[in-house]
TORMAR-910489 format. One record per atom (N, C-alpha, C): residue number from 0; residue in one letter; x, y, z. Coordinates in steps of 0.1 Angstrom, whole numbers, plus 5000, padded with zeros to 4 digits. Atoms other than C-alpha are relative to their C-alpha. Layout:
N
[NUM, "a", [X, Y, Z]]
...
//
This chain:
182
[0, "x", [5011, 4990, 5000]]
[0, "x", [5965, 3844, 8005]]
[0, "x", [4995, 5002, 5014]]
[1, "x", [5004, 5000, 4988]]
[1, "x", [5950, 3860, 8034]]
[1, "x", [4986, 4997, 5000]]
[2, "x", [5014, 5001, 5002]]
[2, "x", [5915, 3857, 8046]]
[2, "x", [4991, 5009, 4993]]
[3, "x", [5009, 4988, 5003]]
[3, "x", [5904, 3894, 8038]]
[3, "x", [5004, 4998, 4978]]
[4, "x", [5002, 4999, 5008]]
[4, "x", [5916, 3887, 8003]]
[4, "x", [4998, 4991, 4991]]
[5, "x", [5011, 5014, 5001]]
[5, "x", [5897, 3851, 8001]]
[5, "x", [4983, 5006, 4996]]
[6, "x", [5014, 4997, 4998]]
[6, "x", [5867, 3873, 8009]]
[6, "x", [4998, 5005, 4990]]
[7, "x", [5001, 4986, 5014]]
[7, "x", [5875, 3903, 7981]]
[7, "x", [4997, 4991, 4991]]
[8, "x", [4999, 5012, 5012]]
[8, "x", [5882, 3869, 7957]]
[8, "x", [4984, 4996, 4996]]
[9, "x", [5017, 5007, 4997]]
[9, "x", [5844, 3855, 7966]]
[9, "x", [4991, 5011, 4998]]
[10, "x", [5008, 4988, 5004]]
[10, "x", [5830, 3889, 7963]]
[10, "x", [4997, 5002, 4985]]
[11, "x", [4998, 5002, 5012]]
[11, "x", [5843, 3893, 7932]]
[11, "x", [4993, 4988, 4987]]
[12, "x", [5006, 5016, 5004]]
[12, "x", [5832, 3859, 7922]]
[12, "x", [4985, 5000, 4999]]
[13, "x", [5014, 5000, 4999]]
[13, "x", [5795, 3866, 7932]]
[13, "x", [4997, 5012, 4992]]
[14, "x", [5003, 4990, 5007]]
[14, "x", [5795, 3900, 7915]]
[14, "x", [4996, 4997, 4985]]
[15, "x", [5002, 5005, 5017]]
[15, "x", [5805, 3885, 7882]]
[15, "x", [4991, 4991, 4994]]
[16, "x", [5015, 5007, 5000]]
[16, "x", [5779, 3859, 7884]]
[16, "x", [4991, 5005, 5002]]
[17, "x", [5012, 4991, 4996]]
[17, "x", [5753, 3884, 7896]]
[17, "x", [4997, 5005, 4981]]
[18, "x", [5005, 4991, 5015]]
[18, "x", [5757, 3902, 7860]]
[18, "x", [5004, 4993, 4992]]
[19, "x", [5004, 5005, 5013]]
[19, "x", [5764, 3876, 7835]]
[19, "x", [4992, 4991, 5003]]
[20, "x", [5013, 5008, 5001]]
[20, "x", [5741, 3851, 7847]]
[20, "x", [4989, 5006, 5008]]
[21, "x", [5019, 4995, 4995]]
[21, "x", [5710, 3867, 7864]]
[21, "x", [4994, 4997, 4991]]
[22, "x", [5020, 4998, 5005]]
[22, "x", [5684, 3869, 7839]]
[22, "x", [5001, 4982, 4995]]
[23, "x", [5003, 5015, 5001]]
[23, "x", [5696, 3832, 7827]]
[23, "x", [4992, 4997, 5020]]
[24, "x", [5000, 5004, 4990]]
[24, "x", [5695, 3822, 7865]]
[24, "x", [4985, 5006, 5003]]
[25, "x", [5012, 4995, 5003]]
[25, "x", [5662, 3842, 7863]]
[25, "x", [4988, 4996, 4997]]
[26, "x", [5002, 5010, 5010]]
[26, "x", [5649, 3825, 7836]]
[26, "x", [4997, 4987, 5004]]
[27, "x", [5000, 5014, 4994]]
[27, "x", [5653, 3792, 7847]]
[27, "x", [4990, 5002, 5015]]
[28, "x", [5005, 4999, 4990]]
[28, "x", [5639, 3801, 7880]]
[28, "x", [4982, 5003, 4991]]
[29, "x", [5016, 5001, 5001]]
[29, "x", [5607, 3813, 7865]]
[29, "x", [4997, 4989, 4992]]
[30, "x", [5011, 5010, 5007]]
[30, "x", [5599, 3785, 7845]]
[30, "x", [5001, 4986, 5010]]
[31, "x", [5003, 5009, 4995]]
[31, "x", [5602, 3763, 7875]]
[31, "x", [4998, 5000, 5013]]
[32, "x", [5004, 4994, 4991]]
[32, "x", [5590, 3783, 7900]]
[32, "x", [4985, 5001, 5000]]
[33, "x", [5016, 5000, 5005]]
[33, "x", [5551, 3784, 7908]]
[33, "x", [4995, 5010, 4999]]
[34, "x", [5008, 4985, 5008]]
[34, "x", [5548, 3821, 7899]]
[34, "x", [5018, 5007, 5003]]
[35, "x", [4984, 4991, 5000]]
[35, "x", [5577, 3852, 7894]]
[35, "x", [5004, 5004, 5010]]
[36, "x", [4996, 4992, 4986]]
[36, "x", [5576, 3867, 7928]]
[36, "x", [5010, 4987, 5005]]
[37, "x", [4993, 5012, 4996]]
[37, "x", [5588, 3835, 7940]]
[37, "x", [5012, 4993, 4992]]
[38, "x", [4986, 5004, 5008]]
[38, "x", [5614, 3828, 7915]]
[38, "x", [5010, 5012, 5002]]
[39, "x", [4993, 4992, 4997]]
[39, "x", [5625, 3862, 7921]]
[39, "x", [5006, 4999, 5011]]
[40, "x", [4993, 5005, 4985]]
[40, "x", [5629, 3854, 7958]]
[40, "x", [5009, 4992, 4996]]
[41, "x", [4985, 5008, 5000]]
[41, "x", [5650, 3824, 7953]]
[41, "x", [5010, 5003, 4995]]
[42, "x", [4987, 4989, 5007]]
[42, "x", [5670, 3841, 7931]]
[42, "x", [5006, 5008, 5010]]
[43, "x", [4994, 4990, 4993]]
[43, "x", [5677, 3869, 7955]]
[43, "x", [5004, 4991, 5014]]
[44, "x", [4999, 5007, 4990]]
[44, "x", [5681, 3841, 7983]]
[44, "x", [5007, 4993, 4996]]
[45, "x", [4991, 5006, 5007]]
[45, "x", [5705, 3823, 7961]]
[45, "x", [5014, 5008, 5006]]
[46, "x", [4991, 4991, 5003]]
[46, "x", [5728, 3852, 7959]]
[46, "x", [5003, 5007, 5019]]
[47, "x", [5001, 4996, 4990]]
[47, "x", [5722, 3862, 7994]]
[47, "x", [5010, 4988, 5010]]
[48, "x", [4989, 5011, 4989]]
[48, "x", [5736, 3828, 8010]]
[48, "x", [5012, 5001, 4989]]
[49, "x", [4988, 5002, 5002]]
[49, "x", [5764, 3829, 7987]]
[49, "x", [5007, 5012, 5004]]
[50, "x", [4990, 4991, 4991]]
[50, "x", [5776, 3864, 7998]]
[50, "x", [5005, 4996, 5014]]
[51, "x", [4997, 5002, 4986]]
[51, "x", [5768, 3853, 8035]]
[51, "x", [5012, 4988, 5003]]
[52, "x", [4990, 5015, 5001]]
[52, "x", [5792, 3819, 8030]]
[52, "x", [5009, 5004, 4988]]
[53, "x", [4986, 4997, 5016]]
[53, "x", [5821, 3838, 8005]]
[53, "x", [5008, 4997, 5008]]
[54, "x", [4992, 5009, 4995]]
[54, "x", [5842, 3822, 8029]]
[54, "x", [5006, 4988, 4996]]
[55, "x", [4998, 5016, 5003]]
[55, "x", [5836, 3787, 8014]]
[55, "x", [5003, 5004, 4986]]
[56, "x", [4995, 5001, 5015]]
[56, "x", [5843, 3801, 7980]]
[56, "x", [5016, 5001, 4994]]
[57, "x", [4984, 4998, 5003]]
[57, "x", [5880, 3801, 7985]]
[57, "x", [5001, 4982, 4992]]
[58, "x", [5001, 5012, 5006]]
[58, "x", [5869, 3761, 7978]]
[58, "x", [4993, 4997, 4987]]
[59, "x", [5005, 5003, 5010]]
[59, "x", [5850, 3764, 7952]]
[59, "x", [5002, 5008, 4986]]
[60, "x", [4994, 4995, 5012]]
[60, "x", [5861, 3767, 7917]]
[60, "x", [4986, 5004, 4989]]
[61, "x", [5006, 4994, 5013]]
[61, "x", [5829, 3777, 7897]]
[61, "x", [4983, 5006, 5005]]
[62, "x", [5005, 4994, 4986]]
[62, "x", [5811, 3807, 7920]]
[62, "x", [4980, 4998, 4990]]
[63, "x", [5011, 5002, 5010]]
[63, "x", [5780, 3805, 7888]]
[63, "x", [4995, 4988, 5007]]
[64, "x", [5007, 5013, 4996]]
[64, "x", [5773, 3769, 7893]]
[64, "x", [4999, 4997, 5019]]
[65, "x", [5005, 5005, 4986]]
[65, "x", [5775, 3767, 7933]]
[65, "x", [4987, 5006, 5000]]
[66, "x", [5013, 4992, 5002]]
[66, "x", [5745, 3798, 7927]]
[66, "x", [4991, 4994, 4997]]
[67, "x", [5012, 5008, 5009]]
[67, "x", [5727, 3780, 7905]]
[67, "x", [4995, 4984, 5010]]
[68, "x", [5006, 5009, 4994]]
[68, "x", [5728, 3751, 7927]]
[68, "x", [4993, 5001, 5010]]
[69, "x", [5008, 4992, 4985]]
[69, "x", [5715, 3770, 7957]]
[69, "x", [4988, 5004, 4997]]
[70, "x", [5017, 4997, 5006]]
[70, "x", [5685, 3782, 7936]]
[70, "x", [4995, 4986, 4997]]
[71, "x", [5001, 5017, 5003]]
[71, "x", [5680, 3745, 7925]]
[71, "x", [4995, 4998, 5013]]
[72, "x", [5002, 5002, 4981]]
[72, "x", [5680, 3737, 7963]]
[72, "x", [4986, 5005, 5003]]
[73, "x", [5012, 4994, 4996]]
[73, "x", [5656, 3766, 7970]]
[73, "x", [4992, 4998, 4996]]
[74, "x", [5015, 5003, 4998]]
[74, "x", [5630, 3760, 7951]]
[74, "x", [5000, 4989, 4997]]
[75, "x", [5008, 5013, 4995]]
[75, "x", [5628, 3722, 7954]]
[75, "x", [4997, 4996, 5016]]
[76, "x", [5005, 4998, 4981]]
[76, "x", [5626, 3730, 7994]]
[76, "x", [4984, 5001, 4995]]
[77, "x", [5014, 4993, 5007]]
[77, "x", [5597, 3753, 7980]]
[77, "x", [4995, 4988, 4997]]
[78, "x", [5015, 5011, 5005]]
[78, "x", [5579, 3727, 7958]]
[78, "x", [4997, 4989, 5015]]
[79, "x", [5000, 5005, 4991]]
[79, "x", [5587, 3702, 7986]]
[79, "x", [4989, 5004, 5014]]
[80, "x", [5008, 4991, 4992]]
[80, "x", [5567, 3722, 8015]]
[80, "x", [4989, 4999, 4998]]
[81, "x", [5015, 4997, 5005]]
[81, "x", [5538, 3730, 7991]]
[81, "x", [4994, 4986, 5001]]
[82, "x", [5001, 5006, 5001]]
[82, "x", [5537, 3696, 7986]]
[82, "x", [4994, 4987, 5011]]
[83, "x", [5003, 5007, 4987]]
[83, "x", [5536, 3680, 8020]]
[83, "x", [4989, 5008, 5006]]
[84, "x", [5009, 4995, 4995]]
[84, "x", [5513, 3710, 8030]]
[84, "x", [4986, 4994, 4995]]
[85, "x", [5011, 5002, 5009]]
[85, "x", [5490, 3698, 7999]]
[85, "x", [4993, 4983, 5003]]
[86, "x", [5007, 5017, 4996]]
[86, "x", [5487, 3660, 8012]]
[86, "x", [4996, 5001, 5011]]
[87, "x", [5006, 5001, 4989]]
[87, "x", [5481, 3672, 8046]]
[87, "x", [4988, 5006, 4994]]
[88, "x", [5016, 4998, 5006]]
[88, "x", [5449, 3684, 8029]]
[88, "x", [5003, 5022, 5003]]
[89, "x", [4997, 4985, 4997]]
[89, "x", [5465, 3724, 8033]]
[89, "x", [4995, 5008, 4985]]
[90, "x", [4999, 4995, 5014]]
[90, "x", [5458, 3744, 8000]]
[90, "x", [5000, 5016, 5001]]
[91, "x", [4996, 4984, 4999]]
[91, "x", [5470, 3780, 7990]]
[91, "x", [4991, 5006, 4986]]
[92, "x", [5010, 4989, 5006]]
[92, "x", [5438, 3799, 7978]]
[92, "x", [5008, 5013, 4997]]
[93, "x", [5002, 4989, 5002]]
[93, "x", [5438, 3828, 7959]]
[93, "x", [4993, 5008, 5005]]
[94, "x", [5012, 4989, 4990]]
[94, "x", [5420, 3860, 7971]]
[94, "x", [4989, 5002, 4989]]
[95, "x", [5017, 5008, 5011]]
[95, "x", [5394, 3855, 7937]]
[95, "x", [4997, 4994, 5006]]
[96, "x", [5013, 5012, 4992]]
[96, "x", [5386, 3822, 7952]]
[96, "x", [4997, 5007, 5012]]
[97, "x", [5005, 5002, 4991]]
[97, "x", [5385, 3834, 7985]]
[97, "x", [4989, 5006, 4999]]
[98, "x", [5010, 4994, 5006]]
[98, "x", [5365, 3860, 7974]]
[98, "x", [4986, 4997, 4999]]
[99, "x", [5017, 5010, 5007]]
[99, "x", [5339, 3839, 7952]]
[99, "x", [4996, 4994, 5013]]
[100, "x", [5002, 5007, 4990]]
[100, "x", [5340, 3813, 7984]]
[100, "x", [4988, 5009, 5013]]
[101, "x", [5000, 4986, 4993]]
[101, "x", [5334, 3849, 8006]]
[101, "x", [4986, 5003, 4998]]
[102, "x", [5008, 4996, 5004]]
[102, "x", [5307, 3857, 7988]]
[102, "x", [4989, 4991, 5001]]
[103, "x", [5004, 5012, 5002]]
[103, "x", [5292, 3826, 7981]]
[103, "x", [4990, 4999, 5015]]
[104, "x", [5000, 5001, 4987]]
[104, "x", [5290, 3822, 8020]]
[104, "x", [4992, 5013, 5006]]
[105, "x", [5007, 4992, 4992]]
[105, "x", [5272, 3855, 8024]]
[105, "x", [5010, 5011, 5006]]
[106, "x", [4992, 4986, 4994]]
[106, "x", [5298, 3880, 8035]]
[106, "x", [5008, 5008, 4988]]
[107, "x", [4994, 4986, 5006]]
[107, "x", [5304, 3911, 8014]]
[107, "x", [5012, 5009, 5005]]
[108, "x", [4991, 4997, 5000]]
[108, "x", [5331, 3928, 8008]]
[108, "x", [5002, 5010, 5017]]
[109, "x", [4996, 4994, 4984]]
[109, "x", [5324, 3949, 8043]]
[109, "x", [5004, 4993, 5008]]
[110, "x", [4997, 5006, 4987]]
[110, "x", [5331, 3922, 8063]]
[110, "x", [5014, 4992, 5003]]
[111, "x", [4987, 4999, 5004]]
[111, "x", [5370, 3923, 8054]]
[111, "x", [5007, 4994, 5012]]
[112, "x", [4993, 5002, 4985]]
[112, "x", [5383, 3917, 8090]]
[112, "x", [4994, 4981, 5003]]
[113, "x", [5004, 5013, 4992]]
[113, "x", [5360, 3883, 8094]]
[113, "x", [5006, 4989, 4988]]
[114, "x", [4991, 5006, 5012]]
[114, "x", [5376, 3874, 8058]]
[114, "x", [5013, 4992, 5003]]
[115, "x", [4987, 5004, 5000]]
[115, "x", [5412, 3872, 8071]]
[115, "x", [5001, 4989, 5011]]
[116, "x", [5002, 5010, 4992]]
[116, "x", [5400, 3846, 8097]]
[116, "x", [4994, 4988, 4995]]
[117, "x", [5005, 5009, 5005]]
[117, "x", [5390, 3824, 8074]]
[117, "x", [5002, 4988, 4995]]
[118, "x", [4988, 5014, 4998]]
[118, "x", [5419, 3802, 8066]]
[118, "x", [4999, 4990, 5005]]
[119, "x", [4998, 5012, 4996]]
[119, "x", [5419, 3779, 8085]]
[119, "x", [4984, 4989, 5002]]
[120, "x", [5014, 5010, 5010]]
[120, "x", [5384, 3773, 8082]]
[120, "x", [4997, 4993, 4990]]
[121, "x", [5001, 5006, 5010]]
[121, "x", [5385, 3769, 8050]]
[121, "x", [5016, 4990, 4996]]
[122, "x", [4986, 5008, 5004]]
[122, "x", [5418, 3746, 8049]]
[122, "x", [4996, 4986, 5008]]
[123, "x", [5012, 5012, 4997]]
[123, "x", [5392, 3723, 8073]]
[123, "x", [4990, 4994, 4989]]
[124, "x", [5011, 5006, 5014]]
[124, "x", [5365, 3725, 8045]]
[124, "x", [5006, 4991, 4990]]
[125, "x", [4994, 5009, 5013]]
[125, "x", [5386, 3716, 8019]]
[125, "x", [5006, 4987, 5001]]
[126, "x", [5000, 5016, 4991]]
[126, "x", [5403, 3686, 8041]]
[126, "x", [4988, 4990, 4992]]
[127, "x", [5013, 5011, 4997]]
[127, "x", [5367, 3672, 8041]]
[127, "x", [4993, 5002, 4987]]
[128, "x", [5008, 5005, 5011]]
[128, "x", [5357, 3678, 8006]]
[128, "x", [5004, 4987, 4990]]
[129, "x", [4997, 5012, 5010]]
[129, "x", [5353, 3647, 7981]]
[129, "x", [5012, 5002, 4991]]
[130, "x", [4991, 4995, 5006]]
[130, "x", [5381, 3640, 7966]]
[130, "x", [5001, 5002, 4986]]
[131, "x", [4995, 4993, 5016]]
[131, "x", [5373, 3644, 7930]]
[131, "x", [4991, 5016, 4998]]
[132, "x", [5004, 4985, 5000]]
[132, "x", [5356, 3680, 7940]]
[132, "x", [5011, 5006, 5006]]
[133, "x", [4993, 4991, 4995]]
[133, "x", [5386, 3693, 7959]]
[133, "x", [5014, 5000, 4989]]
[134, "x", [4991, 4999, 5013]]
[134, "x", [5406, 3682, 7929]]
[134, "x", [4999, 5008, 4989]]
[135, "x", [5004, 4995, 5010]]
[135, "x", [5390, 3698, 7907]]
[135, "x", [5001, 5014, 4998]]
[136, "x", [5003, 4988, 4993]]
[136, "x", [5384, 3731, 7924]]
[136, "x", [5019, 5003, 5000]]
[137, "x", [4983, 4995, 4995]]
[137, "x", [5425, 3732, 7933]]
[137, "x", [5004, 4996, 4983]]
[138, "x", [4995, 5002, 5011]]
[138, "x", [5433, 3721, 7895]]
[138, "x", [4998, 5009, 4989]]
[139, "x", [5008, 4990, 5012]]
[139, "x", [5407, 3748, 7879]]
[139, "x", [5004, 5016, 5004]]
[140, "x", [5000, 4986, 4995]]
[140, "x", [5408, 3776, 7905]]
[140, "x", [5017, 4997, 5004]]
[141, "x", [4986, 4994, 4993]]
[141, "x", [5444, 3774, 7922]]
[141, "x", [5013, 4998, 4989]]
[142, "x", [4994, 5001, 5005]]
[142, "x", [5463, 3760, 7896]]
[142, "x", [5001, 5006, 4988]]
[143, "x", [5007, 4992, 5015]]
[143, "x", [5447, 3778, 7863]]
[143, "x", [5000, 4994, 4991]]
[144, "x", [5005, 5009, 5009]]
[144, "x", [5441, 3747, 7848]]
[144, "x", [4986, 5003, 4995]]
[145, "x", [5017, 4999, 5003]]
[145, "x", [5411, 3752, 7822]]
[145, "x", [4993, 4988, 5002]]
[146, "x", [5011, 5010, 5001]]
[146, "x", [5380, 3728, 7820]]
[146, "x", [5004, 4991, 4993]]
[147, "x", [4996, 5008, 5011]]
[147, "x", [5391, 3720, 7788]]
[147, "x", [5013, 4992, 5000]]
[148, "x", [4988, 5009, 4999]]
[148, "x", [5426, 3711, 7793]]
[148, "x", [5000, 4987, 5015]]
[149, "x", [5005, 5006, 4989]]
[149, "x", [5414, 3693, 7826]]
[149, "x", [4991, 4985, 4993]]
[150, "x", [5010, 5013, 5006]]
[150, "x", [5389, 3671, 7808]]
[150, "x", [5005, 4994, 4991]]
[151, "x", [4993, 5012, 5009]]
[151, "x", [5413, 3658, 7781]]
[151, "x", [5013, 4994, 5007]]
[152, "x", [4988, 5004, 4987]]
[152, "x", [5440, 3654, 7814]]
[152, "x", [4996, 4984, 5005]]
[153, "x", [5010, 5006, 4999]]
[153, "x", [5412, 3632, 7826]]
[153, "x", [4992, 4992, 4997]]
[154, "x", [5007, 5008, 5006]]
[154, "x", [5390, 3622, 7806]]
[154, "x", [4983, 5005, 5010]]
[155, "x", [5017, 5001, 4993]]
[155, "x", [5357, 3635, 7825]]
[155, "x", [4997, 5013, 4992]]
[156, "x", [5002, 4993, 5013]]
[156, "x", [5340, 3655, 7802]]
[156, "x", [4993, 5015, 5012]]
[157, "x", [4999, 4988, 4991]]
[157, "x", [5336, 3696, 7813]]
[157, "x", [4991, 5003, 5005]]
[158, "x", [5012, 4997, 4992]]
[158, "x", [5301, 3698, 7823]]
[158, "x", [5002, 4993, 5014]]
[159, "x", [5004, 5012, 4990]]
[159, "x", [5307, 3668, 7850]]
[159, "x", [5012, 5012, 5009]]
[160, "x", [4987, 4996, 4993]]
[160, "x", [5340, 3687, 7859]]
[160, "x", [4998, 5016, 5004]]
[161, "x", [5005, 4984, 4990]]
[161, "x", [5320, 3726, 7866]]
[161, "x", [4993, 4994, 5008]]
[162, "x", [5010, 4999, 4985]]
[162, "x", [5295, 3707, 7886]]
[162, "x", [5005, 4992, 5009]]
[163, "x", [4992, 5009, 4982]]
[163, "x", [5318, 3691, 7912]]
[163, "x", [5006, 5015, 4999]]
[164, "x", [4994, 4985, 4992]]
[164, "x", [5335, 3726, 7912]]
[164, "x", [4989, 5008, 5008]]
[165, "x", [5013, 4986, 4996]]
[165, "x", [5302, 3746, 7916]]
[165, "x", [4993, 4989, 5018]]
[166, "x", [5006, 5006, 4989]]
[166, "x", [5292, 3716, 7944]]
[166, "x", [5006, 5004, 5010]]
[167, "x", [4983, 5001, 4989]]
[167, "x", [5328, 3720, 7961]]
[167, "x", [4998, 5014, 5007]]
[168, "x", [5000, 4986, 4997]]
[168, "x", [5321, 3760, 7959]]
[168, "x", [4987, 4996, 5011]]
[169, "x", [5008, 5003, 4990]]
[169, "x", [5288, 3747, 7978]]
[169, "x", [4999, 4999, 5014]]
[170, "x", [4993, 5008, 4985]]
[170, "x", [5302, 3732, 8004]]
[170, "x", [5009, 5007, 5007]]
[171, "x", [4993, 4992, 4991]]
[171, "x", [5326, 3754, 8014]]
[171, "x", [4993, 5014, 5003]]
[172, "x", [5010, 4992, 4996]]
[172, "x", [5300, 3778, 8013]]
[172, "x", [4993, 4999, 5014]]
[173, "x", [5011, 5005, 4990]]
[173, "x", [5279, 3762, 8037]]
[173, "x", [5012, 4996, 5011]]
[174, "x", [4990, 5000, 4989]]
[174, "x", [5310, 3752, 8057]]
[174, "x", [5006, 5011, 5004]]
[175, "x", [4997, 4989, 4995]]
[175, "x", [5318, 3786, 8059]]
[175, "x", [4996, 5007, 5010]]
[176, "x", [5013, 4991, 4988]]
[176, "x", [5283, 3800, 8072]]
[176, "x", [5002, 4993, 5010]]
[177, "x", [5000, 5009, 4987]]
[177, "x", [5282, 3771, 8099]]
[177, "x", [5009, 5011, 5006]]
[178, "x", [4988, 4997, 4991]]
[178, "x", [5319, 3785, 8108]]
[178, "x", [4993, 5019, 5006]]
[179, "x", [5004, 4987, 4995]]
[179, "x", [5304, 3824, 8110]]
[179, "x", [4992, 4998, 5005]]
[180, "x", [5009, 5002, 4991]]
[180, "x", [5274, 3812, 8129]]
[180, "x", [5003, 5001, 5019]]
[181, "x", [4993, 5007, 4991]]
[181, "x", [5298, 3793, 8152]]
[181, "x", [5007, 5015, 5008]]
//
């Protein structure tokens, strides 16, 4: 066999995998993915290095499962990442929280431009909040863990568990203004 028809082979091979497994390969991706955009990416980054490397598929006998393992791969990078970002004390707000936080802190929706500077402030704040308020706040607001399923996770009953969020929202309030003063 030549090389150009190793390549057509692996083409072929990625094609057919493209259309009977996607929406499985899909599938799986969103339910272990930490939202669909991002399962969709890996997915399409799956498929992507295996066209770019249909060279190595003249080795490999089953073009479905290398895919699948490549999405596997990608998003335990992904969790991985999130994960090291989240012990360095990093956390990936929503634009609700930032918002509420935003607000909270005194700056209205006009002040849009001093908003997107605010990151890293607030990825300081949260560093330095207590740890069972920054838990709580990232378990309720980032993760969409309720009260309720949080407090029988736990065991701390839901009043005790809004007012370490509502303290937390405090605090980065007040760490916020400092930072716009500053």
């Amino acid at each position: 066999m030549t090389v150009d028809n190793n390549a057509t082979l692996a083409r072929q091979a990625i094609a057919k995998a493209y259309v009977e497994r996607k929406t499985g390969f899909l599938a799986w991706a969103k339910h272990h993915a930490p939202d669909d955009e991002t399962a969709e990416d890996a997915l399409q980054d799956a498929f992507i290095r295996a066209i770019a490397n249909g060279n190595a598929f003249q080795v490999v006998e089953d073009a479905a499962a290398w895919i699948f393992s490549t999405l596997r791969n990608r998003l335990v990078d992904l969790w991985r990442g999130r994960d090291a970002r989240r012990r360095a004390g990093a956390v990936d707000l929503s634009p609700e929280i930032l918002d509420e936080i935003a607000v909270a802190a005194g700056l209205g929706p006009e002040a849009e431009l001093l908003r997107d500077g605010l990151d890293e402030a607030l990825q300081t704040a949260m560093a330095a909040l207590p740890a069972d308020q920054r838990e709580v706040l990232l378990a309720q607001a980032i993760e969409g863990i309720t009260f309720k399923e949080l407090a029988a996770k736990t065991g701390v009953p839901i009043d005790t568990l809004m007012a370490r969020k509502r303290r937390a929202v405090r605090k980065l309030a007040a760490a916020l203004a400092y930072w716009m003063e500053d």
